[in-house]
N, C-alpha and C positions, 0 to 999 in steps of 0.2 A: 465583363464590366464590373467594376468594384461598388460595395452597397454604398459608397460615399457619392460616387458619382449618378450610380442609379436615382438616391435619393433627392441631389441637386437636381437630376433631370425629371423628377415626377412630383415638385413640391409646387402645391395650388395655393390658391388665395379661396376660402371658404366665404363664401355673404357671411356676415358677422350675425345675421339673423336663425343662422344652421350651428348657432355654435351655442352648445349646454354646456352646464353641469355636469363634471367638475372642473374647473380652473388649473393650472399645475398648484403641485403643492410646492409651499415654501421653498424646501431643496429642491424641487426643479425648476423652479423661479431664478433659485439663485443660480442655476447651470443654466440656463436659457440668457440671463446677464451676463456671465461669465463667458459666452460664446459673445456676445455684443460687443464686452472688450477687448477680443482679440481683433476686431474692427482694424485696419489698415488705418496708419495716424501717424503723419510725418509730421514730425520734432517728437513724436515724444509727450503729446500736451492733453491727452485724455480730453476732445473737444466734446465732450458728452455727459449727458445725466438723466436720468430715467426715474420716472412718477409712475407705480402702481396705482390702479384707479379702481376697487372691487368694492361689491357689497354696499350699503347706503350713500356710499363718497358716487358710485355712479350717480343717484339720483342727483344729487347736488352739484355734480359738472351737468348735467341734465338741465339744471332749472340754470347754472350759469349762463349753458347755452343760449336758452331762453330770453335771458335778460338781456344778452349781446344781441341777440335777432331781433327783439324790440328796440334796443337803442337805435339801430337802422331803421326796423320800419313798423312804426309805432302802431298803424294797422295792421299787424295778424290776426287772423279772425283766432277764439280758444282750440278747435280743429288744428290749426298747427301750431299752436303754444306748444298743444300734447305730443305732437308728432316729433318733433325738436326736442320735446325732452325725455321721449321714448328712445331716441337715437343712442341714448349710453346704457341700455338695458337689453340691449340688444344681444351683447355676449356678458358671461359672467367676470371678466377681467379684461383690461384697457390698460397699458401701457404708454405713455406720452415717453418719446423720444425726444428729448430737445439738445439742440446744438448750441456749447455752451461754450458759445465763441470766445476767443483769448487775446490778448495781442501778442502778435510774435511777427519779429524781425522776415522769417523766413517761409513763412506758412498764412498765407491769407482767410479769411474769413467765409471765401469761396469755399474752400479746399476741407475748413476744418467741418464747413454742414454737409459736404460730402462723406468726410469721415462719420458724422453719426449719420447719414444716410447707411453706410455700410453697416454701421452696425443694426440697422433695421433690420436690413437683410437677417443679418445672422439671426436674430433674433425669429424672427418667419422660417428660419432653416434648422435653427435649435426648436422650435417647440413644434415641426413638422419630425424632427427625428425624435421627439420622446412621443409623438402619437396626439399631440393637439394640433387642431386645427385654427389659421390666424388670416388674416386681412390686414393689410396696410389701409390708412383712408388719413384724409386729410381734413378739407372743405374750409368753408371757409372762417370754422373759428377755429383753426389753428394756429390763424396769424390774428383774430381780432385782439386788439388793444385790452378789452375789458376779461378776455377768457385770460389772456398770456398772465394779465397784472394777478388775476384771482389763481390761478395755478403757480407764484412765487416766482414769475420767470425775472428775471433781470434786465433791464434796457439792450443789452448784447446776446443776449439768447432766444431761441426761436425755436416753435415749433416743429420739429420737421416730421413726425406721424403720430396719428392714435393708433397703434395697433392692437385690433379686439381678436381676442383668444379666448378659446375652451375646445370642449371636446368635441366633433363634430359630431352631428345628429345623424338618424338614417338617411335622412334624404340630403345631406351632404355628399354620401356616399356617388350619384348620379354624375358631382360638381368633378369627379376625380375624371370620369371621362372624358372631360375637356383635353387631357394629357394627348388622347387620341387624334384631334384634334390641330397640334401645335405646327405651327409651320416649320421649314427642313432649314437645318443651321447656313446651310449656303444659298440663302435666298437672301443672307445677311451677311451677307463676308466679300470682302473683294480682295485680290490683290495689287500694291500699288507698285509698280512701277516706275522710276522716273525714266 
């Protein structure tokens, strides 16, 4: 088996709570995007954009959050004000994925948040090959109105993940046995026949 393929077969998603210090640096930042855009992307139309979120900007998508979960429901007790806005602190860098839908003749708006879907992927595959550990998550201020406006996003664009990255802790190390785990590729396959 080739280490490419080993590696797509043994990459986890880490709790974003098992993931320290340190972050990738800059140039593997930039190589961890640089796998993003090689993303599958029919026309040609780069339907993607990517917000690094580290160091104090976490606290502050933190308290954003906050203030999106109060606009809903204006009763949170301070217990989950904290908790909500402990959520971006959780790993040392955050990642917002957004799909940065286009208009085109040929290529729907379906297709192109699939395309930054993929490049999520890559993304979780690039920074599980240089040795960090990452989590996709979503919830529900990914698509609130007040998180999207305060994060720059445009009427036509949309969240499609935070993914929280760093190094994984020791007790990460446990999370990797899940691989042992995974169920057998032909429990999901069929062939069709007409």
């Amino acid at each position: 088996m080739s280490q490419t393929l080993k590696s797509l077969q043994q990459r986890i998603s880490i709790p974003a709570e098992l993931l320290i210090e340190p972050a990738p640096s800059s140039s593997e930042l930039e190589q961890i995007i640089q796998a993003a855009i090689c993303a599958p992307d029919h026309g040609g139309i780069r339907p993607w954009r990517f917000l690094t979120i580290a160091g104090d900007a976490r606290k502050a998508l933190g308290r954003m959050f906050c203030t999106a979960a109060l606009a809903n429901n204006p009763d949170l007790t301070a217990v989950e004000q904290k908790a909500i806005q402990a959520k971006t602190l959780r790993s040392p860098l955050i990642i917002a994925v957004i799909a940065a839908v286009k208009p085109h003749p040929k290529v729907p708006a379906k297709e192109q948040v699939h395309s930054a879907a993929a490049a999520t992927q890559n993304i979780l595959l690039a920074a599980d090959a240089l040795g960090y550990g990452s989590i996709w998550l979503t919830g529900p201020f990914a698509a609130d109105p007040l998180v999207c406006s305060g994060l720059g996003l445009s009427p036509a664009e949309r969240i499609v993940a935070f993914v929280y990255m760093g190094t994984p802790s020791a007790e990460a190390a446990t999370a990797r046995k899940k691989i042992q785990n995974r169920p057998r590729a032909a429990d999901f396959v069929s062939e069709w026949n007409p």
